[in-house]
C-alpha positions in Angstrom: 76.3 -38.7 44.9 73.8 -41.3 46.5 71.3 -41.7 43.8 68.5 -42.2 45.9 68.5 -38.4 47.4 66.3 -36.2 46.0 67.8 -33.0 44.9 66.4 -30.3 42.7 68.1 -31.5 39.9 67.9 -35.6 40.3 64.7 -37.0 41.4 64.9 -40.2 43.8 63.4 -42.1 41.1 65.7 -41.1 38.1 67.6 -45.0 37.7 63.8 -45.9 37.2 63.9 -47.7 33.5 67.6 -47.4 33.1 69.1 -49.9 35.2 68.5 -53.6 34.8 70.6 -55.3 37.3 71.0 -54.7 40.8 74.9 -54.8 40.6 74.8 -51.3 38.9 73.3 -49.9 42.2 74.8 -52.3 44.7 74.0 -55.9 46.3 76.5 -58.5 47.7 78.9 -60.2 46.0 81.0 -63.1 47.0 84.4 -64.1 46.6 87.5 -66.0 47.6 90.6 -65.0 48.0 93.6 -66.2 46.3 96.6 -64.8 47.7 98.8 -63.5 50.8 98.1 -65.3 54.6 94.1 -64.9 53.8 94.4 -67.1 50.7 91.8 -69.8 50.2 89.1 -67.4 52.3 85.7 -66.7 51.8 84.7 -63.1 51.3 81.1 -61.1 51.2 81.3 -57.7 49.4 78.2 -55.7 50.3 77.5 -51.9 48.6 74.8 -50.0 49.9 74.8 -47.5 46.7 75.6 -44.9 48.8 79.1 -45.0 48.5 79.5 -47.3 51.7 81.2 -50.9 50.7 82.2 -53.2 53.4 83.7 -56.5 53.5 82.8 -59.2 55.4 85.1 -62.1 56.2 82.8 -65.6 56.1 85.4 -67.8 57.3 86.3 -65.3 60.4 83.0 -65.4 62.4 81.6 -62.9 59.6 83.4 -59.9 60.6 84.1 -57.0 58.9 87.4 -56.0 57.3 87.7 -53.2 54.7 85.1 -50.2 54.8 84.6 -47.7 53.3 82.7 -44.6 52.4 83.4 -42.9 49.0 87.3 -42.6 49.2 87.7 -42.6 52.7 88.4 -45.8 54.9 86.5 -46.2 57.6 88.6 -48.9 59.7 91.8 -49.7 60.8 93.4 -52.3 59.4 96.3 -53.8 61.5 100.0 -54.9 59.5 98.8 -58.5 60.0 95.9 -58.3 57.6 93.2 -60.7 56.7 94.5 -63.9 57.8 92.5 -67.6 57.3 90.7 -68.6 60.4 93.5 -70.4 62.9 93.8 -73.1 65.8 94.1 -70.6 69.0 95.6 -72.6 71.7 96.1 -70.3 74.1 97.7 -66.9 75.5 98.3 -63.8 73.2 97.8 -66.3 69.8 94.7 -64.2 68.7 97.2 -60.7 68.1 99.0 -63.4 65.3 95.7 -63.3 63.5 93.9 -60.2 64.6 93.5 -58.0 61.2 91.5 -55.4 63.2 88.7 -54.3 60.8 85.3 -52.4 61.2 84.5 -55.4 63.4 86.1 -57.9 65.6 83.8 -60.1 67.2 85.3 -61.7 70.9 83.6 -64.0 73.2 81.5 -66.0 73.5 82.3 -67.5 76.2 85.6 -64.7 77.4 86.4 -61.8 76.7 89.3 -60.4 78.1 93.0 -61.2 78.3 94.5 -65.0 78.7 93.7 -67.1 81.7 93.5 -70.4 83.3 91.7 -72.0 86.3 89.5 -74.6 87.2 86.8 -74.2 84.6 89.4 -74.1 81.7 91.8 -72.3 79.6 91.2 -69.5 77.8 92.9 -67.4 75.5 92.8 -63.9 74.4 89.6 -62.8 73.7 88.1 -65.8 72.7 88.1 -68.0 69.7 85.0 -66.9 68.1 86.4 -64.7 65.4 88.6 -67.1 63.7 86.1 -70.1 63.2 84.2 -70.3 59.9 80.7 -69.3 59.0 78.4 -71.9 57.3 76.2 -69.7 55.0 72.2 -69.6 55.5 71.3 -67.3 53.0 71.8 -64.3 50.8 69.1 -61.6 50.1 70.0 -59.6 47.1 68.2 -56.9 46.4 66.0 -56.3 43.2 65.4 -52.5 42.1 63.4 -53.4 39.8 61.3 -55.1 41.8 61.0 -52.1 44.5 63.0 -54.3 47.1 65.3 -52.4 48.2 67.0 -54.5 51.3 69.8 -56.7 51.3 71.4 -59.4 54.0 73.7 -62.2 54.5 72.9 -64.6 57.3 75.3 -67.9 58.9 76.0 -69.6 62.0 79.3 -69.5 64.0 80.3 -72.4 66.4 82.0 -72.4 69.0 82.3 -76.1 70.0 84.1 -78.9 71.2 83.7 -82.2 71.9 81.7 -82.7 76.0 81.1 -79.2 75.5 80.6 -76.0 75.6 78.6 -75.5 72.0 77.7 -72.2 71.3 75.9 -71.1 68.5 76.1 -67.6 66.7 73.4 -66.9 64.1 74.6 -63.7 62.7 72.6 -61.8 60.0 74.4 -58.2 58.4 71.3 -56.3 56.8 71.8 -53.4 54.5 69.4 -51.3 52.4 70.0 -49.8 49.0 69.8 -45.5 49.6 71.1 -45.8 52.8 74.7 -45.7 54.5 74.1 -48.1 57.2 75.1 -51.3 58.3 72.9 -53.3 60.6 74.0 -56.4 62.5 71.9 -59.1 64.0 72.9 -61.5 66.4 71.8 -64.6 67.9 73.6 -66.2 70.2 72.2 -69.9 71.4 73.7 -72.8 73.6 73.0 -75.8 72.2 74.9 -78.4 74.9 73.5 -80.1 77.7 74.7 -78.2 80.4 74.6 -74.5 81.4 77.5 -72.8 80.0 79.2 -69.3 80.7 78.8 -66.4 78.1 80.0 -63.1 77.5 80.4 -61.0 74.0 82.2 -57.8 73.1 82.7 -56.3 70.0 86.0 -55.0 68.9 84.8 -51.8 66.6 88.5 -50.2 65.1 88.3 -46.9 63.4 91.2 -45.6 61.6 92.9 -43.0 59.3 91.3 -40.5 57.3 88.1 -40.9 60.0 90.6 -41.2 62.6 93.3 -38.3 62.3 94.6 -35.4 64.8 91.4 -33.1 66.1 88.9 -35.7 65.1 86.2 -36.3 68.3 85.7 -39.9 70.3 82.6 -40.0 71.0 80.5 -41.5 74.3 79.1 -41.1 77.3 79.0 -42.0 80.4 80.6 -42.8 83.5 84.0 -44.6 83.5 87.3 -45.4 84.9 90.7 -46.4 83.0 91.5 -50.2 83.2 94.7 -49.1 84.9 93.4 -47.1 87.5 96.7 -45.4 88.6 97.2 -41.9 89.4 99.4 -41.3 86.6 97.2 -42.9 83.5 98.7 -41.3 80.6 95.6 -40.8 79.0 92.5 -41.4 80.8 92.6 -39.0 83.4 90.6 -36.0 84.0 92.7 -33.0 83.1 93.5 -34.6 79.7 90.8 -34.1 76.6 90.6 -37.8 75.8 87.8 -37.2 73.2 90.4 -35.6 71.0 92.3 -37.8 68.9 96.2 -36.8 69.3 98.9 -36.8 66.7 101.0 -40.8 67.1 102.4 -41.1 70.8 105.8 -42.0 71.1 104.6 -43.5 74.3 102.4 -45.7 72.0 105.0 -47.3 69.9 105.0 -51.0 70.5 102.4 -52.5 72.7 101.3 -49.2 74.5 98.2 -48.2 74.7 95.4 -47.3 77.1 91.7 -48.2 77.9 88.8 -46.9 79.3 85.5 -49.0 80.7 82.7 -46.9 80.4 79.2 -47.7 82.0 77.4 -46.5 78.6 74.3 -43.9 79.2 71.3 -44.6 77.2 68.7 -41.9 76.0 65.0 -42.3 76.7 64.8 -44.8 74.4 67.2 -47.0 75.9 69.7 -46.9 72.8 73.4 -45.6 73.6 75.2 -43.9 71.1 79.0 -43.3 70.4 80.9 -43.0 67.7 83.8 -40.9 65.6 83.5 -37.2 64.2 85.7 -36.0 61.7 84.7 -32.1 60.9 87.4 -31.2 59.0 86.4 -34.4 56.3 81.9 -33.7 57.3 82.1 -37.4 58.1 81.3 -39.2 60.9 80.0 -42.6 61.8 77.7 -43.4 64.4 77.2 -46.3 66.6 74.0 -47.5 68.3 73.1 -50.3 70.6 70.6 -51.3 73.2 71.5 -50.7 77.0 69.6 -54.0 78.2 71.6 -56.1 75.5 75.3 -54.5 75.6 75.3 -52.5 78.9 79.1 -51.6 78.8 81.2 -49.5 76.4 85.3 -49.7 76.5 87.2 -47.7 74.6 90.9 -48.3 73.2 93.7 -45.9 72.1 96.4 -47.3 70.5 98.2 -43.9 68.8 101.4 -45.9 67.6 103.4 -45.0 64.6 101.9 -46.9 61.3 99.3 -48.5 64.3 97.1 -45.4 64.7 93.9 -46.5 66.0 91.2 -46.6 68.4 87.9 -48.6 69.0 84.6 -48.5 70.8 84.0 -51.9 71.9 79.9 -52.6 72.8 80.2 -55.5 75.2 78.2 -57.4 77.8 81.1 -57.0 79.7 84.4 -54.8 79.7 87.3 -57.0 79.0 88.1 -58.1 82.3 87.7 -62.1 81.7 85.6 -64.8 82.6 87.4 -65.4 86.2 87.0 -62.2 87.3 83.1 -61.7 85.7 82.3 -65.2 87.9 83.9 -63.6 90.9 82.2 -60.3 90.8 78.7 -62.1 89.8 78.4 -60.1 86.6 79.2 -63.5 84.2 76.1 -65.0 81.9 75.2 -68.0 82.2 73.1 -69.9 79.3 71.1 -73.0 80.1 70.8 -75.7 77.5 68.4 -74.6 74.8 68.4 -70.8 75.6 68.8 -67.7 73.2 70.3 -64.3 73.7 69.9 -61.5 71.0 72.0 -58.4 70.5 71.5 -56.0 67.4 74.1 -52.9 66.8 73.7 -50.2 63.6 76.6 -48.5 62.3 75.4 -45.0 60.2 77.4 -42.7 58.0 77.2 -39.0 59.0 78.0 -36.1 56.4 75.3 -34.1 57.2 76.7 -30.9 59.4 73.6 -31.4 61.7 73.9 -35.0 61.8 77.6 -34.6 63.0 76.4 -31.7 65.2 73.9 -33.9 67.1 76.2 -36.6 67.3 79.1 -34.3 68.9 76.3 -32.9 71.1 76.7 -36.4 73.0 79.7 -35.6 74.7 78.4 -32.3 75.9 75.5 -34.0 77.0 75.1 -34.4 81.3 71.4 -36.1 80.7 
């Protein structure tokens, strides 16, 4: 029970004068670990007191590993695991270290698969993810006090000597009552010459969210990455909004993908996410238009690897060579700042997940 609701029988304010430290509600607290391929790794715990717990990985570009909501995991966690950040030199390296997670940061400067030409070599997806955070701060939050909010903030470089240096300020915010997670980024060059940019990132849901009949949520317009007429998955007489039972096809390296031109509301927010009726949980996933214009999302239904993840990006994964060719790649000069902020939100409330399914039925 999240002890902050009000109900008829429990008052919001009933911990008032019984509890006198915050770690009895929830806060964030850090830790290495001392075992298995991740050993020697920084670690953030953060607990909401709503029965949401995440954990972020300090030395892996702050990402998120474990989450989870009462008893249920929220992400997928790949049979590699959490690994220690690694040298990536170049191809597929990253899948050797890629634990999936709640969240897998790629970029910042490509996104996409491996690839060489004359402005460099570039590996899978980046190297962004498995470079270390140096800690700015941690907000704890004090009950007692009537503070309520929580965060952990830290920069990420991506650097190398004559260049490029990219800078990510991240900041994860939180709030005591309520099942959210809120990221902040900040992305900054700080070199001397203009440099390329692009940022996706890797959300991966998995069992008991993700399980047969559970809904994929999004909108908009899209087309598979394999645009052939006989996509397995992402064509239009199949119902690829329903998650399926583990696809032989899958086993291995299958999969399929989807680049989808997200549609905002009014607002300018654009919403996805994963419904699970049969568990009345879901979890909802917002994120400006104007920052993170494109949405892909990937199925991977393989035995023991059942998965599949919305990715808000500034670009699908197609790769910095073919962003610069098509005239859709960012370019930061020296000095200047781009900001992205994405909330992830529990839903158990039956019209929560009701307005959140609504999204796929939605044509405006």
């Amino acid at each position: 029970m999240n002890p902050y609701e009000t109900t008829k029988s429990t008052p919001a304010s009933n911990w008032h004068r019984k509890v006198g430290h915050r770690s009895q509600l929830g806060g964030i607290e850090t830790a290495v670990l001392d075992n298995g391929p991740g050993r020697g790794s920084r670690i953030a715990w953060i607990d909401t007191g709503t029965g949401l717990r995440y954990k972020v990985l300090l030395d892996r570009g702050m990402d998120i590993a474990e989450a989870f909501f009462g008893g249920y995991s929220l992400a997928w966690i790949s049979q590699v695991g959490t690994v220690g950040p690694q040298h990536l030199a170049s191809g597929l390296d990253w899948l050797s270290t890629f634990g999936g997670g709640l969240l897998t940061t790629c970029g910042l400067s490509h996104v996409g698969g491996p690839e060489e030409d004359a402005h460099g070599k570039r590996g899978l997806h980046g190297r962004i993810s498995n470079e270390a955070a140096e800690v700015l701060s941690i907000v704890q939050p004090d009950p007692i006090m009537g503070e309520t909010e929580m965060s952990i903030s830290g920069i990420i470089m991506e650097s190398t000597v004559f260049g490029p240096h990219l800078c990510l300020k991240r900041t994860i915010k939180g709030k005591l009552g309520e099942a959210k997670i809120q990221l902040i980024d900040q992305v900054v060059n700080r070199s001397n010459e203009t440099q390329a940019h692009m940022l996706l990132y890797h959300i991966n849901f998995g069992w008991p969210l993700v399980d047969e009949g559970a809904s994929i949520v999004w909108k908009g317009n899209w087309r598979p990455r394999e645009d052939t007429p006989n996509n397995p998955i992402f064509h239009q007489d199949n119902d690829f909004k329903t998650c399926p039972p583990p696809l032989e096809a899958h086993k291995g390296s299958g999969e399929d993908v989807a680049f989808i031109d997200a549609k905002p509301a009014g607002n300018g927010i654009c919403t996805a996410g994963i419904c699970n009726q049969s568990l009345g949980l879901g979890l909802k996933l917002s994120f400006k238009k104007d920052q993170l214009p494109w949405l892909t999302n990937w199925q991977h239904w393989g035995e023991h690897e059942y998965v599949t993840a919305l990715e808000p990006g500034t670009h699908p994964p197609i790769g910095q060579a073919m962003a610069r060719e098509d005239g859709s790649l960012l370019f930061l000069q020296p000095g200047e700042s781009k900001y992205y902020e994405l909330e992830m939100e529990v839903l158990t409330r039956e019209e929560d997940l009701q307005g959140l399914l609504a999204i796929n039925q939605s044509t405006t």
